[in-house]
ZASEDREN-352950 format. One record per residue (C-alpha): residue number from 1; residue in one letter; x, y, z. Coordinates in Angstrom, 1 decimal. Example, Ala and Ser with C-alpha at 12.3 -4.5 7.8 and 13.67 -1.06 7.14 Angstrom:
<recs>
+-----+------+--------+--------+--------+
:  nr : rest :   east :  north :     up :
+-----+------+--------+--------+--------+
:   1 :    A :   12.3 :   -4.5 :    7.8 :
:   2 :    S :   13.7 :   -1.1 :    7.1 :
+-----+------+--------+--------+--------+
</recs>
This chain:
<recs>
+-----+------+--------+--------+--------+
:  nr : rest :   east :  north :     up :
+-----+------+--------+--------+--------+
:   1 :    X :  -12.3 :    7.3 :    9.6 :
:   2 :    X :  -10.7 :    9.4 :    6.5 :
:   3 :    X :  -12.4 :    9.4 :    3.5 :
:   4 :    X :  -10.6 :    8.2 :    0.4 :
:   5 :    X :  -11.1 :   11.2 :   -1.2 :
:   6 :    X :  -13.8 :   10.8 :   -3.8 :
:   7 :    X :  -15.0 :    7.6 :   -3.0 :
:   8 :    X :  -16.8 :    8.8 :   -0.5 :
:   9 :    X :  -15.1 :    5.2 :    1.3 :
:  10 :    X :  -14.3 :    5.9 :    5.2 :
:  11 :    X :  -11.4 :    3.8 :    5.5 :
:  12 :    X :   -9.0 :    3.1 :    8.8 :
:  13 :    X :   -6.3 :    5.1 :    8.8 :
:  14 :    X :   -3.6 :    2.2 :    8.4 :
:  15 :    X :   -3.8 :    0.4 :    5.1 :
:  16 :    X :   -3.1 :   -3.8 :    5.8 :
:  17 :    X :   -0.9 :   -4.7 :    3.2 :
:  18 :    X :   -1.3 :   -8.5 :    2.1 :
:  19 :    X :    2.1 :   -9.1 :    0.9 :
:  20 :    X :    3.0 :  -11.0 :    3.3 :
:  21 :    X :    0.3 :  -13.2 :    3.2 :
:  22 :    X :    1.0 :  -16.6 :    1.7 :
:  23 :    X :    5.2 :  -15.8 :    2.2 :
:  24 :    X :    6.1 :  -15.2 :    5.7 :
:  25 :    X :    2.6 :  -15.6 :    6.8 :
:  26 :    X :    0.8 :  -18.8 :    6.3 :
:  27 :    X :   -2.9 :  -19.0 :    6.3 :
:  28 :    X :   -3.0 :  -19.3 :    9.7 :
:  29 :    X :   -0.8 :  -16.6 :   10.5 :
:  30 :    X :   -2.6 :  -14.1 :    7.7 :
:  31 :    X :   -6.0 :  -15.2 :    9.6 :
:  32 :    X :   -5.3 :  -14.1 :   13.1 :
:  33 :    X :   -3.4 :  -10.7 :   11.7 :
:  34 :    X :   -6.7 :   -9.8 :    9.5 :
:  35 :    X :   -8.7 :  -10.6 :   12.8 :
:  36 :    X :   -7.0 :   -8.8 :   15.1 :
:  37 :    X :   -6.5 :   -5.7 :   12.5 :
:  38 :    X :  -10.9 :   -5.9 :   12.1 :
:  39 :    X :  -11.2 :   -5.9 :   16.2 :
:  40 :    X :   -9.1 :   -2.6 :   16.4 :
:  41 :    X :  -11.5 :   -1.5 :   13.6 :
:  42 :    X :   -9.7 :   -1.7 :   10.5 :
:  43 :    X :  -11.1 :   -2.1 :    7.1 :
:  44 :    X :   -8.7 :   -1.3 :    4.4 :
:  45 :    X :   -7.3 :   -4.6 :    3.2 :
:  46 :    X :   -4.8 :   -4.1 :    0.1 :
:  47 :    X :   -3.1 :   -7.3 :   -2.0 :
:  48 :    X :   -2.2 :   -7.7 :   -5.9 :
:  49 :    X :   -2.6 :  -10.5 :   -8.2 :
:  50 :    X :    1.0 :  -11.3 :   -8.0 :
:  51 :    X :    1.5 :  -11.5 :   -4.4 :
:  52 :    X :    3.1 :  -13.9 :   -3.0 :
:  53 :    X :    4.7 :  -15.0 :   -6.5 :
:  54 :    X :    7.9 :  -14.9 :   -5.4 :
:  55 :    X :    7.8 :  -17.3 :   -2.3 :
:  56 :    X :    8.9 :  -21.1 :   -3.3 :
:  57 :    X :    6.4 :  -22.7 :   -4.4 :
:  58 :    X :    3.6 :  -20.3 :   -5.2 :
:  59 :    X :    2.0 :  -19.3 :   -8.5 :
:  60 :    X :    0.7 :  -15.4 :   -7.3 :
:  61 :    X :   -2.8 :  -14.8 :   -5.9 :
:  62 :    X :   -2.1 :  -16.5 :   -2.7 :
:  63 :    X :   -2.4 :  -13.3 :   -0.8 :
:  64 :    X :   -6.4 :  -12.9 :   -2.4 :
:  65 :    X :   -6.8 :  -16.8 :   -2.0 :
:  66 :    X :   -6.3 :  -16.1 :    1.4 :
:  67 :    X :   -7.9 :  -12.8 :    2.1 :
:  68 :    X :  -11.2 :  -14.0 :    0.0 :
:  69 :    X :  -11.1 :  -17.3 :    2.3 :
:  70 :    X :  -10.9 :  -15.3 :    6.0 :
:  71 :    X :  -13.6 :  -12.7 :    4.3 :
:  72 :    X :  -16.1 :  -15.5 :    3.4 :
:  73 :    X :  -15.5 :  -17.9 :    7.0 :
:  74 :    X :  -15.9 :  -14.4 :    9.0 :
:  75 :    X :  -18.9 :  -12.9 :    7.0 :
:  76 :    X :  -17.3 :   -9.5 :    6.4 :
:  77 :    X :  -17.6 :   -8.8 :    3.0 :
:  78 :    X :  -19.5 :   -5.6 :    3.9 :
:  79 :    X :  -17.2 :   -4.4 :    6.7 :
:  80 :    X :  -13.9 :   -4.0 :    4.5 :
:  81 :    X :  -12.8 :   -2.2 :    1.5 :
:  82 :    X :  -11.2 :   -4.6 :   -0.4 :
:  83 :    X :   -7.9 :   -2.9 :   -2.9 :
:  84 :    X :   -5.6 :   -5.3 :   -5.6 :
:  85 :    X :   -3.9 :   -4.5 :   -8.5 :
:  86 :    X :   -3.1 :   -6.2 :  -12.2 :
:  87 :    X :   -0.4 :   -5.3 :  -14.7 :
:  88 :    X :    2.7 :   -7.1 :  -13.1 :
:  89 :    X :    1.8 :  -11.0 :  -13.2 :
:  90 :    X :    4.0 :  -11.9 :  -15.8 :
:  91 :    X :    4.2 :  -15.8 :  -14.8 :
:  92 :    X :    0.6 :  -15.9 :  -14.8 :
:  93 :    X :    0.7 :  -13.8 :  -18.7 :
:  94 :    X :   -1.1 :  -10.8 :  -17.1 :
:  95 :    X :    1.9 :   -8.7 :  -17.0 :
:  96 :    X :    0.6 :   -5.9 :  -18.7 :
:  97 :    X :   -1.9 :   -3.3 :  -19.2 :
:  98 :    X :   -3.8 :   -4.3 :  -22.1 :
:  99 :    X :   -7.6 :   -4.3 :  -22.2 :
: 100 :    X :   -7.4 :   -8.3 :  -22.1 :
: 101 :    X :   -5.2 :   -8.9 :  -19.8 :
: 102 :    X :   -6.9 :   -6.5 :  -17.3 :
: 103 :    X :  -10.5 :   -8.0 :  -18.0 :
: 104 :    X :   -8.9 :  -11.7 :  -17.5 :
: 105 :    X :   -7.4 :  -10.8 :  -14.5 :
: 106 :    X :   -9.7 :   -9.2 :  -12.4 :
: 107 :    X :  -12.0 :  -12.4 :  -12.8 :
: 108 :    X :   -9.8 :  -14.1 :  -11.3 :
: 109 :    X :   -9.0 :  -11.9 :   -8.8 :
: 110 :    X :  -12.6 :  -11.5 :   -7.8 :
: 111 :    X :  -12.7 :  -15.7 :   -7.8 :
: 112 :    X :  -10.0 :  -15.9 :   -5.8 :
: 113 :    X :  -11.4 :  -13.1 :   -3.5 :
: 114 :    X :  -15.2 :  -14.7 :   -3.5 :
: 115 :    X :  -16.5 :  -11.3 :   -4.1 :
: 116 :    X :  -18.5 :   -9.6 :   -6.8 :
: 117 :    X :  -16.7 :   -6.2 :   -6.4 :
: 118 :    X :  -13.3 :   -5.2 :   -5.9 :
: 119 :    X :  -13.5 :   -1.6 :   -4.2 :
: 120 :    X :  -10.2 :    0.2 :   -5.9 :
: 121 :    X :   -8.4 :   -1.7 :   -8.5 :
: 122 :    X :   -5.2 :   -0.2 :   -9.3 :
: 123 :    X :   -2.6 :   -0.9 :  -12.4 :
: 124 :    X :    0.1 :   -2.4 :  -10.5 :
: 125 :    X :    2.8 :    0.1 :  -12.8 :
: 126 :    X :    2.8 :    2.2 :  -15.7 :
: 127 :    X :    2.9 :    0.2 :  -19.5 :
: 128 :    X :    3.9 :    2.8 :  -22.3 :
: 129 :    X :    3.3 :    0.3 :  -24.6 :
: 130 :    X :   -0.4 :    0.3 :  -24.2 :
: 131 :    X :   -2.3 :    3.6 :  -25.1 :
: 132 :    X :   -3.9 :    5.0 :  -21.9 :
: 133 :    X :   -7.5 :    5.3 :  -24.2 :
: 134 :    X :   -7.1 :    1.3 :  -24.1 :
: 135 :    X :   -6.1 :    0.5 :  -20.6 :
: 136 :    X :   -8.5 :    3.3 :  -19.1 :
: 137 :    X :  -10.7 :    2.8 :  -21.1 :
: 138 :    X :  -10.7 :   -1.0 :  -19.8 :
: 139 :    X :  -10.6 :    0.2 :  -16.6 :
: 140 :    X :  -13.8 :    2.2 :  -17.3 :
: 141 :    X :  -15.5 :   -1.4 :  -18.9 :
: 142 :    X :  -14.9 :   -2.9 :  -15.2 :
: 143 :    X :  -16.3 :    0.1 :  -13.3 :
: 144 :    X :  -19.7 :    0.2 :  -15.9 :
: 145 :    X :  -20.1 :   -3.2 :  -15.5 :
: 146 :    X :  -20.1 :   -3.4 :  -11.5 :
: 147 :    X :  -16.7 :   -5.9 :  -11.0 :
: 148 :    X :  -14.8 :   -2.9 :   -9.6 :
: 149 :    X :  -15.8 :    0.2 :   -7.9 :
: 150 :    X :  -13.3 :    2.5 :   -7.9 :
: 151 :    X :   -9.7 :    2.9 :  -10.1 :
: 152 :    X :   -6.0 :    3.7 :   -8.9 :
: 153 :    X :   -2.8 :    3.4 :  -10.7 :
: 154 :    X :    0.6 :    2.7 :   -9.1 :
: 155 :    X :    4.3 :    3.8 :   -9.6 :
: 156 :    X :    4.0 :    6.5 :  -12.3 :
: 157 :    X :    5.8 :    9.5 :  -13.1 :
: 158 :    X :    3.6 :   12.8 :  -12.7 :
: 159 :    X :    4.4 :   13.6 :  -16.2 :
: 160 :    X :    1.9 :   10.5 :  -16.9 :
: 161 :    X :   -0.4 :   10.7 :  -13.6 :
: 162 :    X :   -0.9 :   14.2 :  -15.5 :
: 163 :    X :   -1.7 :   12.5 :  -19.0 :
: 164 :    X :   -3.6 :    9.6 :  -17.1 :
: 165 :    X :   -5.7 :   12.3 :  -15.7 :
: 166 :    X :   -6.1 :   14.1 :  -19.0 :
: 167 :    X :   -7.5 :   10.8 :  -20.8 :
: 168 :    X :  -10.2 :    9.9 :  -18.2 :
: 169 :    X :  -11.7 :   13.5 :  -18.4 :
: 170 :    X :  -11.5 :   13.8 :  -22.8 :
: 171 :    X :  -12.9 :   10.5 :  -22.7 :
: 172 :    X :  -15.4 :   10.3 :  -20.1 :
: 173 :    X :  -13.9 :    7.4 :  -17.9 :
: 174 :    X :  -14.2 :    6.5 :  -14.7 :
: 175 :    X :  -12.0 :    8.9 :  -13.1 :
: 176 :    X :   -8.7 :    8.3 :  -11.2 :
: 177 :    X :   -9.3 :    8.4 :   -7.5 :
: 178 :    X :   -6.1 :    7.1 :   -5.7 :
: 179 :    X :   -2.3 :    6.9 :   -6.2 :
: 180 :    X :   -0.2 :    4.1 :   -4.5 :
: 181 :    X :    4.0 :    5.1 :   -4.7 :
: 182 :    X :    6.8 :    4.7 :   -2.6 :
: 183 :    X :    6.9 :    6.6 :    0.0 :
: 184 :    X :    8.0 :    7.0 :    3.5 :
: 185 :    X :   10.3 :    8.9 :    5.8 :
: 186 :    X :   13.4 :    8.0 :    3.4 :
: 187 :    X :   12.1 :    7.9 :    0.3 :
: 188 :    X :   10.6 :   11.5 :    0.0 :
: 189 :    X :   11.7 :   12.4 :   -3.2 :
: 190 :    X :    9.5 :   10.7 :   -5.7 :
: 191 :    X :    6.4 :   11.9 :   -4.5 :
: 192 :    X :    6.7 :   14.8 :   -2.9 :
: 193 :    X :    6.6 :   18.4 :   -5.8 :
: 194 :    X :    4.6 :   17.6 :   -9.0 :
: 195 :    X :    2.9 :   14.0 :   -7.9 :
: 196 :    X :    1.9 :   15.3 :   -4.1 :
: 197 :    X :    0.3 :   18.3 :   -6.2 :
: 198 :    X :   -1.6 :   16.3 :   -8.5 :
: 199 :    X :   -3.1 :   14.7 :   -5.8 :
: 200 :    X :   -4.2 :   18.0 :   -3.7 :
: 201 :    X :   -5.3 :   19.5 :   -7.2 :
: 202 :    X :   -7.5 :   16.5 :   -8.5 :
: 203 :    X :   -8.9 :   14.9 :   -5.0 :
: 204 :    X :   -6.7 :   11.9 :   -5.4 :
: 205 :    X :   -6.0 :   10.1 :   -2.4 :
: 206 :    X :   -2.2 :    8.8 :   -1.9 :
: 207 :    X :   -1.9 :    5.2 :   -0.3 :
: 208 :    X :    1.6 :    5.2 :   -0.2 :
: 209 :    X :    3.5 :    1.4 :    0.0 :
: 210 :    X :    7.0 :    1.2 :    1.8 :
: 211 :    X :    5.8 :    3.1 :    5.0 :
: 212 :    X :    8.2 :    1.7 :    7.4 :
: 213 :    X :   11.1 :    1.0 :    4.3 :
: 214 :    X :   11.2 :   -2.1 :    4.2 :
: 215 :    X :   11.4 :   -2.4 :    7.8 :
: 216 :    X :   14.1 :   -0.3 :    8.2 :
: 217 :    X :   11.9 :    2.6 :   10.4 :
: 218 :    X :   10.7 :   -0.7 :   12.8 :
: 219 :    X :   13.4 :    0.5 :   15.1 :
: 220 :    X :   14.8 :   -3.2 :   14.8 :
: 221 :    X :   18.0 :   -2.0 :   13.3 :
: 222 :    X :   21.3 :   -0.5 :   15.0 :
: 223 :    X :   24.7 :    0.8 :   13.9 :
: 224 :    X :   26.4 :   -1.9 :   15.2 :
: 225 :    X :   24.4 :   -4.9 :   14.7 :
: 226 :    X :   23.1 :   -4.2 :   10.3 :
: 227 :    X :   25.0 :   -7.5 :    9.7 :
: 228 :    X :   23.0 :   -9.7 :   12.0 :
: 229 :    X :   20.4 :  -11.8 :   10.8 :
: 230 :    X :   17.2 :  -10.6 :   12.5 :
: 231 :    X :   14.7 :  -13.3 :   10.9 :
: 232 :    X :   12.9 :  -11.3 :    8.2 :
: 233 :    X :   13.6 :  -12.3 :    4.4 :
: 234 :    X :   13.3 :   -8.6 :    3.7 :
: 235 :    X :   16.2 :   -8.0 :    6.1 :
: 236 :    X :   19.0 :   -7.8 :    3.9 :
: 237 :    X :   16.8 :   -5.9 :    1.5 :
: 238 :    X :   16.5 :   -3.2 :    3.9 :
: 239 :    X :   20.2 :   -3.2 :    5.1 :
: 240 :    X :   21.1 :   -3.0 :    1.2 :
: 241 :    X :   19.1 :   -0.3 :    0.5 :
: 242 :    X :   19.1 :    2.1 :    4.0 :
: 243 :    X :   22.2 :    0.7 :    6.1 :
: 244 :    X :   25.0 :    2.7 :    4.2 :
: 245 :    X :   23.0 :    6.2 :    4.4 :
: 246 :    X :   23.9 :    8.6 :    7.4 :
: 247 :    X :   20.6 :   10.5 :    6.5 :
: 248 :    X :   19.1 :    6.9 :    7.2 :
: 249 :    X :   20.7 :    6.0 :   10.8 :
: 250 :    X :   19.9 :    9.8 :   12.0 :
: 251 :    X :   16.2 :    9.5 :   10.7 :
: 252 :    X :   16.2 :    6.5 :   13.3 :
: 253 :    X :   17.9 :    8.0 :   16.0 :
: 254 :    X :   15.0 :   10.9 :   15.7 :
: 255 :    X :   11.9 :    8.2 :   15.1 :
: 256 :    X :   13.8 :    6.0 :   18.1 :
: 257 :    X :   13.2 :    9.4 :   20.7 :
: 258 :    X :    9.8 :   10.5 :   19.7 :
: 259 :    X :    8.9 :    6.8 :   19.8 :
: 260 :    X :    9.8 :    6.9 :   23.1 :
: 261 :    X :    8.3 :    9.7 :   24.0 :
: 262 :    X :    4.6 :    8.5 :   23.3 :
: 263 :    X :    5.3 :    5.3 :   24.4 :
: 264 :    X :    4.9 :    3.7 :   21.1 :
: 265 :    X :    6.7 :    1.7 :   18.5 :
: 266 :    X :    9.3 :    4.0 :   15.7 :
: 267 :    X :    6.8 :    2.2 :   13.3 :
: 268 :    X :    3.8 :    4.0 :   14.6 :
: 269 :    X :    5.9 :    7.5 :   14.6 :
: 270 :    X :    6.5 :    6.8 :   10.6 :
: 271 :    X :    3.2 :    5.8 :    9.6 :
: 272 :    X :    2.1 :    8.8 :   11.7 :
: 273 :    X :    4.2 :   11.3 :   10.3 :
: 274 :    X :    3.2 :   10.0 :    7.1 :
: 275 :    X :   -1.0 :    9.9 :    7.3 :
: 276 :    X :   -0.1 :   13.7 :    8.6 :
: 277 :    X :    1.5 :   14.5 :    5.1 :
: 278 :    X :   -0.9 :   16.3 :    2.0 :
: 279 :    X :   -2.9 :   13.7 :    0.7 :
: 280 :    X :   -2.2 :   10.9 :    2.1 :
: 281 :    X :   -5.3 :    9.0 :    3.5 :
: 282 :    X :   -3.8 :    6.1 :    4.3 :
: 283 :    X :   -0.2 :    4.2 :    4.8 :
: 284 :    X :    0.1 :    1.1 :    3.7 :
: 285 :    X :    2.2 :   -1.6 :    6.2 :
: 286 :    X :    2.3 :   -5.4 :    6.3 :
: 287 :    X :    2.9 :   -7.6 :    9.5 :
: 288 :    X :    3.6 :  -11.6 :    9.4 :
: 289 :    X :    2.3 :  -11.9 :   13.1 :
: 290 :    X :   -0.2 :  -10.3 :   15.4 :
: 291 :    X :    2.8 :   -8.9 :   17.4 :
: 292 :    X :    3.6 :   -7.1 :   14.7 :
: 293 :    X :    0.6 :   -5.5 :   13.9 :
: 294 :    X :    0.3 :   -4.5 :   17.5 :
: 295 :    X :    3.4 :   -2.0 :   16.8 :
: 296 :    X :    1.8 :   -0.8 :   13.7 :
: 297 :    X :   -1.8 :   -0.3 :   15.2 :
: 298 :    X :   -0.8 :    2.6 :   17.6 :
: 299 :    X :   -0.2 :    4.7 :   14.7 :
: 300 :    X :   -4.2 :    5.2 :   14.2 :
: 301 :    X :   -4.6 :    7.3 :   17.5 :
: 302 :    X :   -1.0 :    8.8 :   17.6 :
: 303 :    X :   -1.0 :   12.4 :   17.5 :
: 304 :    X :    2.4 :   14.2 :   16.7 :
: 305 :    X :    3.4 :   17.5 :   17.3 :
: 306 :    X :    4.3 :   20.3 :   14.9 :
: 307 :    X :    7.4 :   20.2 :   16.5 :
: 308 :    X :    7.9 :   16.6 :   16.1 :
: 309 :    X :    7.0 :   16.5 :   12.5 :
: 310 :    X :    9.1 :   19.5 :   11.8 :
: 311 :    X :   11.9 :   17.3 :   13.4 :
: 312 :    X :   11.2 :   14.4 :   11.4 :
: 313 :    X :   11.1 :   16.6 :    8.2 :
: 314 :    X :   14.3 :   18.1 :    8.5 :
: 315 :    X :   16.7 :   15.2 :    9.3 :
: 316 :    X :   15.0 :   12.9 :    6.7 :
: 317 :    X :   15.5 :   15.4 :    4.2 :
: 318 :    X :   17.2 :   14.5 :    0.9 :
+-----+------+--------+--------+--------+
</recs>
């Protein structure tokens, strides 16, 4: 397993998100998906204290209510590394990064996970209205006093990855040892330059989110079927976002062949191509079903030629 940089955690090379856990995947669901994804060795669970917030019905932290449940009825506390986030929770009035708000809510994320230690805690997004000395430095409080091991921060600019990493070494905090941003295949541009160098400069593993966009690299869509309804909520989404760009439908065609090449699903071809990219330890990807995960899984022992990442490169290029 990859290291996340300086942890020192060996993690699997396929992040599990949790998003979906609690939303299109009821506790039932979520529990055979987190089995199956610990049999094929996985151990790097992520969720946030807002997921699933948005399905009818829920309040947020469903996705940890769940994930602390299957951890304490399998006994496997000690077999995964366990990543949420705080700072976008705003029906819950933890939708920000001051020092409160970050102590209150990772107590209750660690109730609702039944641990005593969340492994990487991220900020969830940036908050320019709370000095990085206070949010850090509550960051640091957490890692001091044993309730989180590790910190990462989420969707931010380089310009303020830069001054993130500036505060923790004037100040003496807990350092900044992972980066979660979009990225994937189609969405190239905010990461790779400045915030890809960071990272290789400063040790800082990437775990990007939106591996497969949304879906759309699942090899599920086609030219002549985007207005179908193919069962996912995020459908649509993905359509809105990736249907009306040529550079889009090529990047498929191009995932679609090596996919069938290897004999694996175009989902295992992105991840791939991403875990292969500078700094990235580990892609994050959701499934609602173990059928799912199945395509997702072959991404861990796919090996992809120069040729075939050069390909992939150069047609999803912006």
């Amino acid at each position: 397993m990859p290291a996340l940089a300086s942890t020192g955690l060996q993690v699997y090379p396929l992040c599990l998100g949790g998003n979906v856990f609690g939303w299109t995947a009821d506790e039932a669901a979520s529990f055979a998906v987190l089995d199956r994804y610990l049999a094929a060795g996985g151990n790097f669970l992520d969720s946030a204290d807002v997921y699933s917030s948005w399905a009818p019905g829920n309040e947020g932290g469903e996705s940890e209510a769940i994930i602390g449940r299957w951890i304490a009825d399998r006994g496997v506390r000690e077999e995964v590394v366990i990543a949420t986030k705080v700072g976008t929770h705003g029906g819950a009035g933890l939708g920000d990064l001051k020092p409160d708000t970050i102590a209150r809510a990772c107590d209750a994320s660690l109730q609702r996970l039944g641990t005593e230690r969340i492994d990487l805690y991220y900020a969830h997004r940036d908050d320019e209205d709370v000095p990085l000395q206070e949010s850090l430095g509550a960051f640091d409080a957490l890692v001091r006093a044993g309730k989180i091991a590790h910190v990462g921060v989420s969707n931010v600019s380089a310009a303020r990855l830069r001054e993130m990493i500036a505060v923790t070494q004037q100040e003496g905090y807990a350092p900044i040892t992972a980066l979660q941003p979009k990225y994937n295949l189609l969405d190239r541009a905010e990461f790779e330059g400045e915030l890809q160098a960071l990272c290789v400069e400063h040790g800082i593993a990437c775990v990007p989110f939106y591996g497969v966009a949304m879906g759309f690299l699942t090899g599920k869509y086609r030219r002549d079927s985007v207005a179908q309804d193919i069962g996912s909520p995020r459908a649509k989404g993905a359509i809105k976002v990736y249907g009306s760009q040529e550079r889009a439908w090529r990047t498929l065609d191009v995932l679609n062949e090596i996919a069938t090449a290897h004999e694996v699903a175009p989902a295992a071809v992105a991840l791939a191509w991403l875990a292969a990219q500078d700094a990235v330890v580990a892609p994050i990807a959701s499934a609602r079903n173990v059928e799912q995960l199945e395509d997702l899984l072959a991404m861990a022992d796919l090996q992809l030629t120069d040729d075939e990442l050069a390909a992939l490169s150069a047609v999803s290029a912006q």
